[in-house]
N, CA and C atoms as a LAMMPS dump frame, in Angstrom:
ITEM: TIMESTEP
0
ITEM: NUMBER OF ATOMS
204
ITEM: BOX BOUNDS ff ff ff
-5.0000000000000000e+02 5.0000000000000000e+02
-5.0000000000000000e+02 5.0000000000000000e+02
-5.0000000000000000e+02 5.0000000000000000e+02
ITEM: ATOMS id mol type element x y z
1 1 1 N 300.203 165.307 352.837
2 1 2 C 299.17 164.598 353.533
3 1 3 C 298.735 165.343 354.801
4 2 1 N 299.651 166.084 355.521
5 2 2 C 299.587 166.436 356.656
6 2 3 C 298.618 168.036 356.732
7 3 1 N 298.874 168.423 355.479
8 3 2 C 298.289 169.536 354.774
9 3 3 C 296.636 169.357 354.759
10 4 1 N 296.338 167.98 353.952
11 4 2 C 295.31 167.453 353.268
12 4 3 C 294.454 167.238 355.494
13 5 1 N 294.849 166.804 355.74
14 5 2 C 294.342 166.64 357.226
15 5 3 C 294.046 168.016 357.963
16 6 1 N 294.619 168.927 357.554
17 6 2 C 294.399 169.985 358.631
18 6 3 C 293.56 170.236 357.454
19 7 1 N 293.348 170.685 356.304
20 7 2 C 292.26 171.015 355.832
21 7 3 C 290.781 170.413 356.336
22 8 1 N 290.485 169.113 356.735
23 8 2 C 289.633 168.278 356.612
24 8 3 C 289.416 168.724 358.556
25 9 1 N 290.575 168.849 359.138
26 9 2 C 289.904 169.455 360.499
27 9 3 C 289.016 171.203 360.636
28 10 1 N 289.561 171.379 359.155
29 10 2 C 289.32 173.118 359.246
30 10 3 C 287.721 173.301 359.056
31 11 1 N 287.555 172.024 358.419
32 11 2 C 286.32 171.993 357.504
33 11 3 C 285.122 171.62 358.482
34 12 1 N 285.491 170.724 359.465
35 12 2 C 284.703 169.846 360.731
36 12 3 C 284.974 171.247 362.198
37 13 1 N 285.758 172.293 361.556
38 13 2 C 285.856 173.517 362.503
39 13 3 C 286.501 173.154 364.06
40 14 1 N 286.902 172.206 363.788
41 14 2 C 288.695 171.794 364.976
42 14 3 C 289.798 172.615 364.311
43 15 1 N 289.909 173.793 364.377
44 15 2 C 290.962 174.654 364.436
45 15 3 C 292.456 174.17 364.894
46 16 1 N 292.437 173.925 365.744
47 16 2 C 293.496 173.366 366.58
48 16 3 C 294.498 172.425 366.148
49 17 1 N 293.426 170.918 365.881
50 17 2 C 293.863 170.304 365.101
51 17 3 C 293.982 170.653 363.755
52 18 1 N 293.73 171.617 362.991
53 18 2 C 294.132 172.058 361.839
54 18 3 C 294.865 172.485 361.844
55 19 1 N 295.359 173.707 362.738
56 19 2 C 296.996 174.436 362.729
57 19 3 C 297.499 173.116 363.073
58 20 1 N 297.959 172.319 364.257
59 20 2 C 298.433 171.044 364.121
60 20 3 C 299.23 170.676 362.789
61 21 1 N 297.925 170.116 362.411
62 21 2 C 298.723 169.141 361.478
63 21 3 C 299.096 170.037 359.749
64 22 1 N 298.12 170.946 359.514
65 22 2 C 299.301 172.105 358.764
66 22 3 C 300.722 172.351 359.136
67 23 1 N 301.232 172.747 360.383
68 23 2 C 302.749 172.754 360.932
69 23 3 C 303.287 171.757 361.181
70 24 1 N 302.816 170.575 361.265
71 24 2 C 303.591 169.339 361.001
72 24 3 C 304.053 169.568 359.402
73 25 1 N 302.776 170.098 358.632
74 25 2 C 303.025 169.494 356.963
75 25 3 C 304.198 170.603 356.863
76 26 1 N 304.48 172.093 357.777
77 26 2 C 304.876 172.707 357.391
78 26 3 C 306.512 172.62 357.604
79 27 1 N 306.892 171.897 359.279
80 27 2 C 308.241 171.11 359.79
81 27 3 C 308.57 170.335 358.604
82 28 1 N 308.269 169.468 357.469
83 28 2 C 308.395 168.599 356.512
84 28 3 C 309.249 169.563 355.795
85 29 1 N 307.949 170.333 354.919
86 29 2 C 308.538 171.537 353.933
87 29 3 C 308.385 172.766 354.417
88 30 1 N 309.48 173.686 354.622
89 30 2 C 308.512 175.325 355.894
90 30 3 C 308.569 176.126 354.338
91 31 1 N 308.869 175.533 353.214
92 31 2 C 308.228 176.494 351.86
93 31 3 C 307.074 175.692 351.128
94 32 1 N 306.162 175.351 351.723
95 32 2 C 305.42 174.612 351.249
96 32 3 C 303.969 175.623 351.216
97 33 1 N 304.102 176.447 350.166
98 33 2 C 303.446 177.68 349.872
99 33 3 C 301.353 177.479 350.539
100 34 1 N 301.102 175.965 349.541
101 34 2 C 300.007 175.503 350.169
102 34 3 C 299.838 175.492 351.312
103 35 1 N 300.51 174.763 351.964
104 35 2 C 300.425 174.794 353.781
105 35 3 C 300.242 176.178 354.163
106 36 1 N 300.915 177.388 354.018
107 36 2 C 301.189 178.705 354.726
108 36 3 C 299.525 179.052 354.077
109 37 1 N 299.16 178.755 352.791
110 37 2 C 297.981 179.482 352.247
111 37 3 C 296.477 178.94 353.145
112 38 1 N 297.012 177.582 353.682
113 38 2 C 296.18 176.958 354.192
114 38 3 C 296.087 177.43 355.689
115 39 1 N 297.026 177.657 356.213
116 39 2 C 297.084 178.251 357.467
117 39 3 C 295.964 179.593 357.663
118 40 1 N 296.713 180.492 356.263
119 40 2 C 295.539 181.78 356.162
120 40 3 C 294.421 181.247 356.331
121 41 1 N 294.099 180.118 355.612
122 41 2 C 292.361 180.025 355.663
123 41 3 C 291.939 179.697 357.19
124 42 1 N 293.114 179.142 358.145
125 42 2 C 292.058 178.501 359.061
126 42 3 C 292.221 179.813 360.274
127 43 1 N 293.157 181.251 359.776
128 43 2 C 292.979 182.238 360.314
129 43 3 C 291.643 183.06 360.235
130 44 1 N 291.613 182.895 358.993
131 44 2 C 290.889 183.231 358.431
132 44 3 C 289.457 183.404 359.163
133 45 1 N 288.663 181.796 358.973
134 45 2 C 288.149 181.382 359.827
135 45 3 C 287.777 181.896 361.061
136 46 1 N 288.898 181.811 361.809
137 46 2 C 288.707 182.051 363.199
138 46 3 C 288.484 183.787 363.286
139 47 1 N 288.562 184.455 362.198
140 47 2 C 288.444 185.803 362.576
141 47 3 C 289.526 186.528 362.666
142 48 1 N 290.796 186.176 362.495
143 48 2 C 291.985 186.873 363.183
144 48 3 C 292.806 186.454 361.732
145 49 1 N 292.1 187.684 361.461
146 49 2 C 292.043 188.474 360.041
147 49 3 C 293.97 188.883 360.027
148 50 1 N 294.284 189.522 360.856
149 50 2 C 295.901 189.822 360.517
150 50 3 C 296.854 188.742 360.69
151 51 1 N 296.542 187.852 361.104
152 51 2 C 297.249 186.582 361.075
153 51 3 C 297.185 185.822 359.561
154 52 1 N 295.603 185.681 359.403
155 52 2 C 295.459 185.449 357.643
156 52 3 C 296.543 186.233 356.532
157 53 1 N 296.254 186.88 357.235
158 53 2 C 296.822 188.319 355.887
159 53 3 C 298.392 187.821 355.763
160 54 1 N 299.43 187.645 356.973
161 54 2 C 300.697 187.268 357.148
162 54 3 C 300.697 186.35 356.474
163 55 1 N 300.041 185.073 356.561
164 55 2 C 300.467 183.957 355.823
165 55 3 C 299.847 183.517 354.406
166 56 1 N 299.018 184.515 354.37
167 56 2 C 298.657 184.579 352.873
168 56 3 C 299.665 185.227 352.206
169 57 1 N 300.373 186.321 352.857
170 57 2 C 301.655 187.058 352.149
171 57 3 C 302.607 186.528 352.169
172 58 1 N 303.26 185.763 352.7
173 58 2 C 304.25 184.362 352.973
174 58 3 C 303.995 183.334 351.821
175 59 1 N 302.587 183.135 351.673
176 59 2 C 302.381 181.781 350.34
177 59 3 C 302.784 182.914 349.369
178 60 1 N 302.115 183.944 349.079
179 60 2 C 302.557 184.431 347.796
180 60 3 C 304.136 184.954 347.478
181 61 1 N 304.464 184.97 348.444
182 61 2 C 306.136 185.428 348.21
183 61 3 C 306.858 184.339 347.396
184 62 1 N 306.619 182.672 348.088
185 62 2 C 306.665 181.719 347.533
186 62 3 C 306.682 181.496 346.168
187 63 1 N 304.925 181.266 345.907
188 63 2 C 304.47 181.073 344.87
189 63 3 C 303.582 182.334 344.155
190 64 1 N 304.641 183.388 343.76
191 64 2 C 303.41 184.458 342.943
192 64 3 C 302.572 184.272 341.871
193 65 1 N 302.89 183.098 341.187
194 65 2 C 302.402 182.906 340.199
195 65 3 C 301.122 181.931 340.08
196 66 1 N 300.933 181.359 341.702
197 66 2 C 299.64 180.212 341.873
198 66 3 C 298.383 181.826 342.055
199 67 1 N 297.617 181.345 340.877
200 67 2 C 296.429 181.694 340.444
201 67 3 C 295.11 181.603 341.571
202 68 1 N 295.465 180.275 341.929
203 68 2 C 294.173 180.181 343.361
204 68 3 C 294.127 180.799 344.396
């Protein structure tokens, strides 16, 4: 859920509150491959491109086999 919220701040471009409540979802589960992939995106976002890249490589270590 906490995941599903920082997406929905990422989207309304509150960054902040998106890392937020992604690292809440992530304190829950810290292998919670979605969350870390979700994080990339809201690096992403912001431009700070090598931060993306880290936690996009973190989800896939996880989960190599998620296709999305």
């Amino acid at each position: 859920m906490w995941n599903n919220l920082g997406i929905i701040s990422l989207r309304l471009g509150k960054y902040k509150e998106a890392i937020e409540s992604i690292e809440k979802s992530l304190e829950l589960d810290p292998k919670n491959a979605n969350s870390l992939a979700s994080l990339g995106e809201v690096q992403e976002e912001k431009e700070e491109f090598e931060k993306a890249i880290e936690y996009y490589k973190k989800a896939i270590e996880l989960n190599p086999n998620n296709n999305s």
